[in-house]
C-alpha positions as CSV (number, residue, x, y, z in Angstrom):
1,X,0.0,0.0,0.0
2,X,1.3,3.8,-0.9
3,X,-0.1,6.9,0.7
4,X,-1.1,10.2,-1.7
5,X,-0.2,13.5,-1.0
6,X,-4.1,13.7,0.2
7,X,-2.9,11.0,3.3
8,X,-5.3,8.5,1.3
9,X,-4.0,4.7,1.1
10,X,-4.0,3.9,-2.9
11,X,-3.6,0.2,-3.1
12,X,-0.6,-1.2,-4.9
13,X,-1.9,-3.1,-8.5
14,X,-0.9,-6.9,-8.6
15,X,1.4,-8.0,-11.7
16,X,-2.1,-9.7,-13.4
17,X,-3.8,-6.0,-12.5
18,X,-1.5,-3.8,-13.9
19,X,-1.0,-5.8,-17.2
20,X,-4.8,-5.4,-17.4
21,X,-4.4,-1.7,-16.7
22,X,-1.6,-0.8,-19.4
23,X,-3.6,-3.2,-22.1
24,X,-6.8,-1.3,-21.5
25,X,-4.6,1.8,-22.0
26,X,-3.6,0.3,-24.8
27,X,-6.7,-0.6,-26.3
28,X,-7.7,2.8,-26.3
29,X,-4.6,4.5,-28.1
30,X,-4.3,1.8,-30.6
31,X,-8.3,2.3,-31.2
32,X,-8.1,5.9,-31.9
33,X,-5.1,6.1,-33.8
34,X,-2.6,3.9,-36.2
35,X,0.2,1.4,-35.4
36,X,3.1,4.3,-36.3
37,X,1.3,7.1,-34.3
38,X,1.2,5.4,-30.7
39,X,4.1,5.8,-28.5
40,X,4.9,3.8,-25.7
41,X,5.8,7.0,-23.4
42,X,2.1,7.7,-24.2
43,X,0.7,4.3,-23.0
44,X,3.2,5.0,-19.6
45,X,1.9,8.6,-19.3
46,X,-2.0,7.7,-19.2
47,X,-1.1,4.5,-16.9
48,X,1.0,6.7,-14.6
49,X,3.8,4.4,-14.4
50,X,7.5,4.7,-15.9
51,X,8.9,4.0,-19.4
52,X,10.9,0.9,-17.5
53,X,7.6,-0.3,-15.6
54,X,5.9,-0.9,-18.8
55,X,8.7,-2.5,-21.3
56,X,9.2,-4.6,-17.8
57,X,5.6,-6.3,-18.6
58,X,5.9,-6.0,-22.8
59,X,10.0,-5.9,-23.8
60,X,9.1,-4.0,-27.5
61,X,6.0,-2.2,-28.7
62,X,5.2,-5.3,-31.5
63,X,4.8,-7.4,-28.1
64,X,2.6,-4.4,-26.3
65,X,0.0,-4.0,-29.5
66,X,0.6,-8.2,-30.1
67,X,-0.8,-8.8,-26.1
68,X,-3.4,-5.9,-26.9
69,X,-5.0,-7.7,-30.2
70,X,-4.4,-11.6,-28.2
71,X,-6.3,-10.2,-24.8
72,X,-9.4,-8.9,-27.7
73,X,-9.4,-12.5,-29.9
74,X,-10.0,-14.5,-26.0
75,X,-12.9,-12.6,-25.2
76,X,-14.2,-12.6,-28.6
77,X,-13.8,-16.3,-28.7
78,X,-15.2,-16.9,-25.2
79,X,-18.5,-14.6,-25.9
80,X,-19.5,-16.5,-29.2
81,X,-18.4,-20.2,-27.9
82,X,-21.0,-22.5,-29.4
83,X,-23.1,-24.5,-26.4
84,X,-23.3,-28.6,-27.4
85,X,-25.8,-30.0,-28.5
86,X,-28.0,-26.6,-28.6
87,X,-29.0,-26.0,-32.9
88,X,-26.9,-23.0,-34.8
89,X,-30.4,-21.4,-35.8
90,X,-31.2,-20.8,-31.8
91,X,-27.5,-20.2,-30.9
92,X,-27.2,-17.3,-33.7
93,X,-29.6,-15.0,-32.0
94,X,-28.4,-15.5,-28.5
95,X,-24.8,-15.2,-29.5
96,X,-25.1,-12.6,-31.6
97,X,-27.1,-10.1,-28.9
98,X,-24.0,-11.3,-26.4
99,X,-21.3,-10.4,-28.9
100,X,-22.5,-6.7,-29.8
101,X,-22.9,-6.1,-26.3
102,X,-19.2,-7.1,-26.0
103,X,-18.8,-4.9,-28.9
104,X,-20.6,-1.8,-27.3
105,X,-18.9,-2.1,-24.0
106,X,-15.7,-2.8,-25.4
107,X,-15.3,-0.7,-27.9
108,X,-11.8,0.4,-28.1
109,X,-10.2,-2.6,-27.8
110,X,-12.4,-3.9,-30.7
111,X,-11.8,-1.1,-32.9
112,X,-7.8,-1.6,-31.7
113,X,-7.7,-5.1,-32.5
114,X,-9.2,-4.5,-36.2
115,X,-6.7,-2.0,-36.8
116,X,-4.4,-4.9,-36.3
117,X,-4.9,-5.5,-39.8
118,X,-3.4,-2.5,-41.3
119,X,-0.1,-2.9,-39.4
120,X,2.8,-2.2,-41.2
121,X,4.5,-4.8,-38.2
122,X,4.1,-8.6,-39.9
123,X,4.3,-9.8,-36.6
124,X,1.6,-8.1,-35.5
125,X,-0.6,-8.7,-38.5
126,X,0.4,-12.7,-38.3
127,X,-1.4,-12.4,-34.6
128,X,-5.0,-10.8,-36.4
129,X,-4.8,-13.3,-38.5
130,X,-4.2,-16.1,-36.7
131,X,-7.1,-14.6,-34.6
132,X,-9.4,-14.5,-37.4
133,X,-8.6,-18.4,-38.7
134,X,-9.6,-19.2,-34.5
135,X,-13.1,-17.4,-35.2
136,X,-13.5,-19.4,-38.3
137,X,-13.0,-22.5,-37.5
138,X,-14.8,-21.9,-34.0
139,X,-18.1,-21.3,-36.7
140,X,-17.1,-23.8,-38.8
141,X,-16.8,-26.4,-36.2
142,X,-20.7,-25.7,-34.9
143,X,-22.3,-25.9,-38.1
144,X,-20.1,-28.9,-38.8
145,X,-21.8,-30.2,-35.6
146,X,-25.2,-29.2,-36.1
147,X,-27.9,-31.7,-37.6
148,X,-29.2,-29.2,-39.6
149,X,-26.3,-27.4,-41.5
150,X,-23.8,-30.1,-40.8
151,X,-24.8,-33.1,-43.0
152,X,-24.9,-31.0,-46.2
153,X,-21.8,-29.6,-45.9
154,X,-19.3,-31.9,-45.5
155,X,-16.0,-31.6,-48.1
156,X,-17.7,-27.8,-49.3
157,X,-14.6,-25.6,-49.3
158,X,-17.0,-23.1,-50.6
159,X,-18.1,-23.0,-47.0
160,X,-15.0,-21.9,-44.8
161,X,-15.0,-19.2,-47.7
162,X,-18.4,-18.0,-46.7
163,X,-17.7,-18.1,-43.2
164,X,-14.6,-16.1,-44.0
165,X,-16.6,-13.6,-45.6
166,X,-19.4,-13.7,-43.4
167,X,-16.9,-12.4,-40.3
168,X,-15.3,-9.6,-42.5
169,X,-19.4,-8.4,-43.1
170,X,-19.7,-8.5,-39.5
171,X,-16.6,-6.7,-39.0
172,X,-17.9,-4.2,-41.2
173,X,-21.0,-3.6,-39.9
174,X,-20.1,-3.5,-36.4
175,X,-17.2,-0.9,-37.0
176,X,-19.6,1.2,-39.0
177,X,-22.5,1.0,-36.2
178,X,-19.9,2.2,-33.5
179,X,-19.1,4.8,-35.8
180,X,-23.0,5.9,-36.2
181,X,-24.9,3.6,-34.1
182,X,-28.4,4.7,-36.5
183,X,-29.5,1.3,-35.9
184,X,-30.3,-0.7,-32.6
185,X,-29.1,-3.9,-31.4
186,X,-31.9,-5.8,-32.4
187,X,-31.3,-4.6,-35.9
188,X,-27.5,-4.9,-36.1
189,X,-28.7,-8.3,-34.4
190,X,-30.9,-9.7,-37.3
191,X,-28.8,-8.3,-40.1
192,X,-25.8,-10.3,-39.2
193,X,-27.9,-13.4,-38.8
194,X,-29.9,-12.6,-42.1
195,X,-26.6,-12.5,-44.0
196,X,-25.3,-16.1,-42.4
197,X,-28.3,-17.9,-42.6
198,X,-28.7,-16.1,-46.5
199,X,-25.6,-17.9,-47.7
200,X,-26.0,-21.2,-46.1
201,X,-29.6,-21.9,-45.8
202,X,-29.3,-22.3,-50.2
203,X,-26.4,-24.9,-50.1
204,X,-28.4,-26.9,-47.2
205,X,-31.1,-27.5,-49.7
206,X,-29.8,-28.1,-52.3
């Protein structure tokens, strides 16, 4: 514990808190401006820690935006995990309405780790995509599952294209509805799940 000039007790962070802090930080810069135009005295400044503090936690800056974009792809992935044995068509709602509310809330660090993307920094670029391939195959591997959607498309590589293409809509629209949010959830909600259930619900019956 450290005392303020105010005589107030300001608990010390632990190691797990402050990493949380400075990615948060993070997350914002990265969100509201590119790769090149973030400095890492900046991210120490708005944490209130030193220069050394923060290169203690990430050595280079490639590492600090690399943990930024890594920290973003878990909770995407844990917000639209598909539940066994529950059908794609009831999941899609559900999961949708819980991932746009992760998008809302978490704004910055979803605009940050889209930016990821336009990363001069290979490395860094190599961690969005490998990202983006985790989402995929996280879809893929429901519908493959489901009795509905599975069955008729087994050896389709159309399909991991359409899922591909599918998240880069959603991408779209949900950058452009934090940009101008016009439209509700709801709507946002039952666009994205028009456009899947568009391209698949053709190859099912055919």
């Amino acid at each position: 514990m450290t005392a303020n000039q105010g005589g107030r007790t300001r608990r010390r962070l632990s190691t797990e808190e402050r990493r949380e802090q400075l990615l948060a930080v993070g997350a914002r810069l990265f969100s509201e401006s590119p790769y090149d135009d973030v400095w890492i005295e900046q991210v120490a400044e708005l944490a209130g820690v030193s220069r050394g503090l923060l290169y203690h936690y990430f050595p280079t800056k490639r590492d600090f935006f690399a943990a930024v974009v890594e920290r973003e792809s878990e909770r995407m992935l844990r917000m639209t995990a598909a539940v066994p044995g529950v059908p794609v068509r009831e999941q899609l709602a559900a999961g949708l309405d819980t991932f746009l509310e992760y998008v809302r809330a978490h704004a910055h660090g979803y605009r940050a780790f889209h930016r990821a993307d336009a990363a001069g920094d290979q490395a860094v670029r190599r961690v969005y995509q490998r990202a983006l391939a985790a989402q995929e195959r996280q879809i893929l591997a429901a519908l493959a599952a489901d009795p509905e959607f599975g069955p008729a498309f087994e050896e389709r590589p159309e399909v991991r294209l359409a899922v591909r293409g599918w998240l880069a809509f959603t991408t779209a629209v949900c950058l452009e509805w934090l940009r101008d949010a016009e439209l509700g959830r709801e709507q946002v909600r039952e666009l994205c799940a028009r456009a899947l259930l568009g391209v698949l619900t053709p190859w099912k019956a055919s």
